[in-house]
C-alpha positions in Angstrom: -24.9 -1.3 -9.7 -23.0 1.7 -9.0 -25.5 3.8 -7.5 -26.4 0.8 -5.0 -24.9 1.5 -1.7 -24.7 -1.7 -0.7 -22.5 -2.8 -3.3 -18.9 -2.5 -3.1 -16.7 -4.1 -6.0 -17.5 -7.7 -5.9 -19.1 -8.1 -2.5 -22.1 -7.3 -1.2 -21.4 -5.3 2.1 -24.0 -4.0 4.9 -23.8 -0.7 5.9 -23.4 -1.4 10.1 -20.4 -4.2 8.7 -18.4 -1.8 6.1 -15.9 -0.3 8.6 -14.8 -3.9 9.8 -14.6 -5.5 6.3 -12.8 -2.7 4.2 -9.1 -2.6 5.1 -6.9 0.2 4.0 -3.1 1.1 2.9 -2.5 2.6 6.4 -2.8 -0.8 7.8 -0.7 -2.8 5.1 3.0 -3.7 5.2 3.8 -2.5 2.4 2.7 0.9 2.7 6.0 2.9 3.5 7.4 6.2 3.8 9.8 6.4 1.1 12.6 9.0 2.0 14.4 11.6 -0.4 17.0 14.2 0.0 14.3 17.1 1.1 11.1 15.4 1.4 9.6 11.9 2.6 6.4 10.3 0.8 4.3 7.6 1.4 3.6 4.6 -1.2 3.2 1.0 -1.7 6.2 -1.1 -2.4 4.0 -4.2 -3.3 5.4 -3.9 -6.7 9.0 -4.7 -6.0 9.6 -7.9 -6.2 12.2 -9.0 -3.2 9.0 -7.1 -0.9 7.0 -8.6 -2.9 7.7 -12.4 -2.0 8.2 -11.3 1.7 12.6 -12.6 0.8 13.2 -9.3 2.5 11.8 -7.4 5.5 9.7 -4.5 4.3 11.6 -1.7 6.0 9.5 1.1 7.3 11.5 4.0 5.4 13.0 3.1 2.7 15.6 5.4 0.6 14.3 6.9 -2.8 18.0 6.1 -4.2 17.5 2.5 -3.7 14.0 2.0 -5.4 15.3 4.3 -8.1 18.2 1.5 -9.1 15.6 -1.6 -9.0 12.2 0.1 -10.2 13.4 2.8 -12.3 12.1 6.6 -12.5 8.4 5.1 -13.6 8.3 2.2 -11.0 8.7 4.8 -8.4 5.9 6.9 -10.2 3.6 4.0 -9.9 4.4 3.1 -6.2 3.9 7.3 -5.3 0.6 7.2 -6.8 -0.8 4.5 -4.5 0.0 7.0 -1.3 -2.6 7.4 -0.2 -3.2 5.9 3.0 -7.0 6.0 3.3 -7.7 4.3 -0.1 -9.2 0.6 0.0 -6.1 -1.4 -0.1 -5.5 -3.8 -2.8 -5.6 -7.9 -3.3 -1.7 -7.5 -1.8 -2.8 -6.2 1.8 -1.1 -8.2 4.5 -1.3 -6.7 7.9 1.6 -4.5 8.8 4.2 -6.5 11.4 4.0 -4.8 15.0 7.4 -4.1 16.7 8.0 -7.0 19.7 
């Protein structure tokens, strides 16, 4: 079914309803700005596993020196590629906590 409009992965979704149902990285908590010495990025920390299991608070910046000692150079790889923050988010979306 890929040239069916209606069909989106596993779901059949109407047209009028698509906006409401498809949520995106922008809106997940564990899309972050991950900063460096000279540049910040966005990605997805859903990866790591102490985020992961929600044992600690996904921060909203987190440093690139700290992901590089628990991920390693290609864990970080993998969570830069998933920065984009209009993509469909994935089966580990959980809406993003608003500040009290």
């Amino acid at each position: 079914m890929p040239n069916n409009k209606l069909w989106t992965s596993h779901r059949i979704v109407l047209p009028e309803a698509r906006e409401v149902i498809i949520n995106h990285c922008c809106d997940c908590r564990f899309f972050v700005t991950i900063q460096g010495a000279r540049e910040q990025r966005q990605g997805c920390v859903a990866s790591v596993r102490k985020y992961r299991t929600l044992s600690v608070r996904v921060p909203a910046v987190i440093n690139v020196m700290e992901l590089m000692r628990s991920e390693g150079k290609d864990g970080l790889d993998r969570m830069l590629e998933k920065g984009n923050p209009d993509a469909q988010a994935c089966g580990m979306w959980l809406p993003r906590q608003r500040g009290k």
